[in-house]
N, C-alpha and C positions, 0 to 999 in steps of 0.2 A: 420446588421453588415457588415460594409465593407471592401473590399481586403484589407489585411495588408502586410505591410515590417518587415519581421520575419527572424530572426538568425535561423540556423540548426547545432544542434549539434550531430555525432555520437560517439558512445560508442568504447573504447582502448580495444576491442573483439577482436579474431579472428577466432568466431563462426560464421558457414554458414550452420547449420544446423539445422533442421525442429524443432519447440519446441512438447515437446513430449505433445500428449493431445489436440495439437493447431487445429483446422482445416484451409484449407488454403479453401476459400469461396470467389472465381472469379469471380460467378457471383452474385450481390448484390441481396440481399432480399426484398429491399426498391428504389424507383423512385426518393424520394425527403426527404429532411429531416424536420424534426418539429423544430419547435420555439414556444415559448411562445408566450400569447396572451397580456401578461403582462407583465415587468421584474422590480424588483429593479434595484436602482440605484447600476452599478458595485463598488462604494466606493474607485476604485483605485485612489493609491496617491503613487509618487517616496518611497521607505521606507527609512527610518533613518538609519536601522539598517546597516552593511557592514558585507563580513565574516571575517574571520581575514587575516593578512598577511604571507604570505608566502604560504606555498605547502602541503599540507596533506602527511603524510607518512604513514607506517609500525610503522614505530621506533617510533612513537608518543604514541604507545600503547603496552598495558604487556599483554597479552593474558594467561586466565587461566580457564580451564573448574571449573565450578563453577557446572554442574551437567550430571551427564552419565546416561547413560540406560531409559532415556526418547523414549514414544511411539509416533511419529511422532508431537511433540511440534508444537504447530501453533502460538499462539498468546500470550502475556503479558504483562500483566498492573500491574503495581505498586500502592500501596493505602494506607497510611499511612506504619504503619510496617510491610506491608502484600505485598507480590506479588502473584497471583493467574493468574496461569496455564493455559491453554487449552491443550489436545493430539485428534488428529483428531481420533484417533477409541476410546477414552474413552472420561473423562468427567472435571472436573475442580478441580484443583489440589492447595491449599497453602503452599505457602512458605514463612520461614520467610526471610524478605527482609534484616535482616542486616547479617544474614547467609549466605543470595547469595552473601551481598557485599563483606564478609573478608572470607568466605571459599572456598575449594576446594573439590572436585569429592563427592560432598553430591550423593545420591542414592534417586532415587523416594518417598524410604520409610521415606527419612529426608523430606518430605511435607505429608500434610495429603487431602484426596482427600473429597473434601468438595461436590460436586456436582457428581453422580455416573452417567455413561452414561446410563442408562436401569432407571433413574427419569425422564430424557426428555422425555415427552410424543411424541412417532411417530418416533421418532431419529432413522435415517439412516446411513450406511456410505458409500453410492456406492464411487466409483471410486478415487475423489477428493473431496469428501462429508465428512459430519462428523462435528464433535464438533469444531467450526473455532473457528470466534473473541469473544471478550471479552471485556467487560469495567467496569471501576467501575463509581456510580454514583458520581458529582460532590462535595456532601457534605457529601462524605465517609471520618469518618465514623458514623457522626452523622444521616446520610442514609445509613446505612448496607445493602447495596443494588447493587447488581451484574447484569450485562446485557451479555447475550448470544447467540449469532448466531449458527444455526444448523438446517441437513440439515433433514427432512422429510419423510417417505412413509406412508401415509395411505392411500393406492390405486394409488397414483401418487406423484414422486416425488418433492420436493419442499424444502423451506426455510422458519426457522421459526426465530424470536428473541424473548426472555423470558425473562422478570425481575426475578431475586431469591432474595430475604431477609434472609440473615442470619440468622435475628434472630429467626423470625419465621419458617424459612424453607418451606415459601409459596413461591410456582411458579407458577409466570401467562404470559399467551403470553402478547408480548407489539405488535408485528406485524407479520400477519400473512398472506398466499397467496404470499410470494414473488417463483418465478419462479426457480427450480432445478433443476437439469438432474448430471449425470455421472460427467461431468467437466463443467466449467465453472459457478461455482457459487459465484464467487466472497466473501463476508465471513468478512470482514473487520469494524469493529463497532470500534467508538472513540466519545468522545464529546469534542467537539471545547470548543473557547474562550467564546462563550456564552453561555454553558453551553445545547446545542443543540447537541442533539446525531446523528453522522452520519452512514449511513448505506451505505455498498457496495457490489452492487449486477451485477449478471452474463450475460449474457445474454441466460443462460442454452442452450446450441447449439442451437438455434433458432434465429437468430439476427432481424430477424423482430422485434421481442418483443424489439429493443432498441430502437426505431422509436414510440413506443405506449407509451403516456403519461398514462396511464394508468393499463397497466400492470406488471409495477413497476421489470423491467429488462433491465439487461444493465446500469442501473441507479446508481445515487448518491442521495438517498435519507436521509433528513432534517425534524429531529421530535423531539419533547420535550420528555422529562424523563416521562413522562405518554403516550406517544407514539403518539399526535396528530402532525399535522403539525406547523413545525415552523411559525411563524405568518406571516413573512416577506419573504415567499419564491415565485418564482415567480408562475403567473395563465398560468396552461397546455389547461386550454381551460374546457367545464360544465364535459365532461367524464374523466378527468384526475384523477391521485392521487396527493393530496395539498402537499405532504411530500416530489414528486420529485425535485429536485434542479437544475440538470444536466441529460443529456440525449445521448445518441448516443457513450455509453461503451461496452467494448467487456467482459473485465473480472478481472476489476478493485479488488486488492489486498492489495494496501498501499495508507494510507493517513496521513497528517503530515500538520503543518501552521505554519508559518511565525510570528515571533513578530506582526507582526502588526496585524495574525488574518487571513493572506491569507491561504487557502485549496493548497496543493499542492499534488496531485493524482498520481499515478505508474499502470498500468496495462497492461497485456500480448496482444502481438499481434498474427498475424495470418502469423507463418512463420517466426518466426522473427518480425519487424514492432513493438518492443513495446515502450511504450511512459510513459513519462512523462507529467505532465500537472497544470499548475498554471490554477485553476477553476475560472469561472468568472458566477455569478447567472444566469441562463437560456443558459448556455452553451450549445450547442450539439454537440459532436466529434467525429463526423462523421462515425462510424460503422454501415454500414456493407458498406458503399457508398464511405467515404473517407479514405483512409491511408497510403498517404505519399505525398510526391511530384512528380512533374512533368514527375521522371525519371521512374516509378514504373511501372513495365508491366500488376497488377492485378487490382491496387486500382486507382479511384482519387485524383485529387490533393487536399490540403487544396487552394492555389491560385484560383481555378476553382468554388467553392462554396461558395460563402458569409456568406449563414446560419450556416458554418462549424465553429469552433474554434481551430485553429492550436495549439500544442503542442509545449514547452521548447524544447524536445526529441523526433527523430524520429529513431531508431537505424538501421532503412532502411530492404530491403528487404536481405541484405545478413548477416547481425548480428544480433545474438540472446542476449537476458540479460535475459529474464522469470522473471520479478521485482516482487517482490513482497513487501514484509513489507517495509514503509517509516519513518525516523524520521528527526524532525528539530532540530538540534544540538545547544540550545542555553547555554551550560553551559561553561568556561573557564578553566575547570580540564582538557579535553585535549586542548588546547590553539588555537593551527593550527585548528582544526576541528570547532572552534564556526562561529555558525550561517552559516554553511554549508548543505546540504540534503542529506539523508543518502538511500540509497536504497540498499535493498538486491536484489541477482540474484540467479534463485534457477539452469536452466540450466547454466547458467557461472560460477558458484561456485565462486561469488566475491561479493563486496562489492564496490559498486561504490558512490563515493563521490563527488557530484555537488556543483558549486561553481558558485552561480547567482549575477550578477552586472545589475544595471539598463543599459537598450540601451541605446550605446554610451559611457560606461564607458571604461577605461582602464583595463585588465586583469594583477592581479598582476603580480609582476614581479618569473620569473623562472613559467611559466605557463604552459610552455610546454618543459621538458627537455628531455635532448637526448634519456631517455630510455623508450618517448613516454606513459609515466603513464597518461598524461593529454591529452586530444584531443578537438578541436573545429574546425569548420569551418562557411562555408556563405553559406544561404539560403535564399530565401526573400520569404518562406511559411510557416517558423515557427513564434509561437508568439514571438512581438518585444518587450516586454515590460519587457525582462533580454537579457543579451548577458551570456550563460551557460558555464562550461569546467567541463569535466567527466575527472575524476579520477578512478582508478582502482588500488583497494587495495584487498588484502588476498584470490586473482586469486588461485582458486585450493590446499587451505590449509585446508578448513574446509569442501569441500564440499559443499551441497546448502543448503542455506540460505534462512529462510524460513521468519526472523523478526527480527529487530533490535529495541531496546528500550533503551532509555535513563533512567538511575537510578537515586531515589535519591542525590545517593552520587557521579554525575560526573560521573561513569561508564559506558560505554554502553551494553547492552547484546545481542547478538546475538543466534537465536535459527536455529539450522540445520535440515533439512529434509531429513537424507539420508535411512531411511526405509518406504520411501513412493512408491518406486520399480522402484523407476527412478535414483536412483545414477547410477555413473560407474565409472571405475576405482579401486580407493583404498576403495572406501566406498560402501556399512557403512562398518565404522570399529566397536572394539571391545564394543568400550565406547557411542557410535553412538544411540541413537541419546543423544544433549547436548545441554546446556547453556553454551556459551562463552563470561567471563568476560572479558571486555577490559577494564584495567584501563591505568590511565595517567601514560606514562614514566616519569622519570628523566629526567627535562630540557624541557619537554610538558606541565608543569603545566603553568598555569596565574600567 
């Protein structure tokens, strides 16, 4: 891959402080980075899709705690009339999903907890461990069939993901040996457009391990609903693992796609430095070697590496986001927000909403107004293949935000993380932790 002409976009923070948990790692653990020996073809093509016009607001949305006294909520998926849970020191939790859509301050006890955390065989919860991501399988619910990431100790700690069947109440590992430690375990499971389930995982303080095709960290790894490798993923070389897709992550937490199918990734950096990133098959992103541009006193540049793949988002060495959960907003219940990217921030206590056009498009109009909600600028090291503008919405209302999920019904849900021992300020408050329903204002609808 050769040098590219890339747009830089930084984040409307004005956070310059250390992300708690992050370590900041000057001097790299790796010489050089991997590549595939193979890659599919990238498939990129301009997309059809646009987001909509005008400007993301507040006012677009009715905010209404839809659930209180939740134990540090991580992840959810919606699946038929069911949404089912994750809490990182327990286990897996239902609810019914037309309850979460028209109620208000339901209690733990209005879900029934379907999965107990002391059934996972091994389950751990050091530090930022614990019962993470969640998915339901494709052809739920004619496949009553649940997928679980969680974190490990039988003599060393680690990451596991398990199939559950409801009906049966049979648990089997789907993938096991992924890499764990204290923090950085990344935790993130989704199935794409083709019905391929993705996994996201840490570099568990070790970032060597993001450079080893093989020991399945750091990584974006690509498997079928029986847990083999996707067929079509690229070749790591005879010692690799067939299932990784993407390589050279620090601590990758949200993932989300695009109408057309595109993976678009969110994960923490080191110090600040976290990114965004439209995936491209056999990508490497450069951890623990590359992370930022030119100006950066610790890291390399993306410009300076070929093998490297530059990022949409670089929110630089002095502002922090702590991104985690991503969603792609394709519904018209809130009108301003469709087909825009939705990223939580768990140290900014915001909600940042990206608004990607193909390079060389025009930026709607009112893109950037006086009170600075929207930011972009010029780079020629980030990827060129969107010109980006970060929005920043519900800065310090809810605390951190730990996952945003789009409902059934047009709503969006956002789940908090403020008894995970890192709030400040006013949280956690009393009702802490929550699901927050956003539905469409008056006058936001399509």
């Amino acid at each position: 891959m050769g040098a590219l002409t890339r747009r830089r976009v930084l984040a409307a923070t004005g956070y310059s402080v250390a992300l708690a948990g992050c370590l900041l790692g000057s001097n790299s653990a790796v010489d050089e980075l991997t590549v595939p020996e193979t890659t599919p073809d990238d498939d990129w093509s301009e997309p059809e899709w646009r987001p909509a016009e005008g400007v993301p607001s507040e006012d677009d949305v009715t905010p209404t705690t839809a659930v209180t006294g939740l134990e540090i909520p991580w992840d959810l998926v919606f699946a038929a009339d069911n949404a089912f849970l994750t809490e990182r020191d327990g286990g897996v939790r239902r609810f019914d999903a037309t309850a979460l859509a028209t109620e208000s301050d339901l209690s733990p006890d209005d879900g029934e907890v379907i999965l107990e955390a002391d059934t996972l065989p091994d389950r751990s919860a050091p530090g930022e461990g614990g019962t993470l991501g969640i998915a339901a399988h494709p052809e739920y619910p004619d496949r009553a069939e649940l997928f679980v990431y969680y974190t490990t100790d039988d003599g060393a700690v680690g990451n596991r993901v398990v199939s559950y069947d409801l009906e049966s109440g049979t648990l089997e590992p789907l993938l096991e040996g992924i890499p764990g430690a204290t923090t950085h375990n990344g935790g993130r499971i989704t199935f794409g457009p083709e019905g391929y389930l993705w996994v996201l995982t840490g570099d568990a303080e070790d970032p060597a391990l993001t450079q080893d095709p093989g020991a399945r960290g750091g990584a974006v790894l690509r498997l079928t609903p029986d847990g083999e490798p996707a067929p079509d993923n690229p070749d790591w070389g005879s010692d690799s693992d067939g299932r990784i897709y993407t390589l050279g992550h620090r601590n990758p937490q949200g993932i989300a796609f695009t109408p057309q199918g595109t993976p678009v990734l969110a994960e923490h950096g080191p110090t600040s430095r976290d990114e965004v990133s439209i995936l491209r098959p056999g990508g490497n992103y450069g951890w623990d070697l590359v992370r930022g541009g030119p100006d950066d006193p610790e890291y390399g540049s993306y410009d300076e590496y070929d093998d490297a793949t530059p990022p949409i988002v670089n929110t630089g060495p002095e502002t922090t986001w702590a991104p985690s959960g991503v969603a792609f907003y394709t519904d018209d219940s809130i009108a301003p927000w469709a087909n825009r990217v939705l990223v939580c921030g768990l140290r900014s206590n915001a909600l940042y909403v990206l608004t990607l056009l193909p390079a060389g498009e025009g930026l709607e109009d009112g893109a950037e107004p006086d009170d600075e909600t929207a930011v972009r600028d010029e780079a020629p090291w980030l990827d060129d293949r969107f010109s980006t503008t970060v929005h920043t919405l519900l800065e310090g209302e809810y605390g951190r935000l730990r996952h945003v999920e789009p409902g059934p019904d047009g709503s969006l849900y956002l789940l908090t993380s403020n008894r995970d021992g890192r709030a400040r300020g006013a949280f956690p408050g009393a009702d802490d932790d929550r699901i927050i329903r956003l539905d469409p204002s008056a006058g936001s609808t399509g």
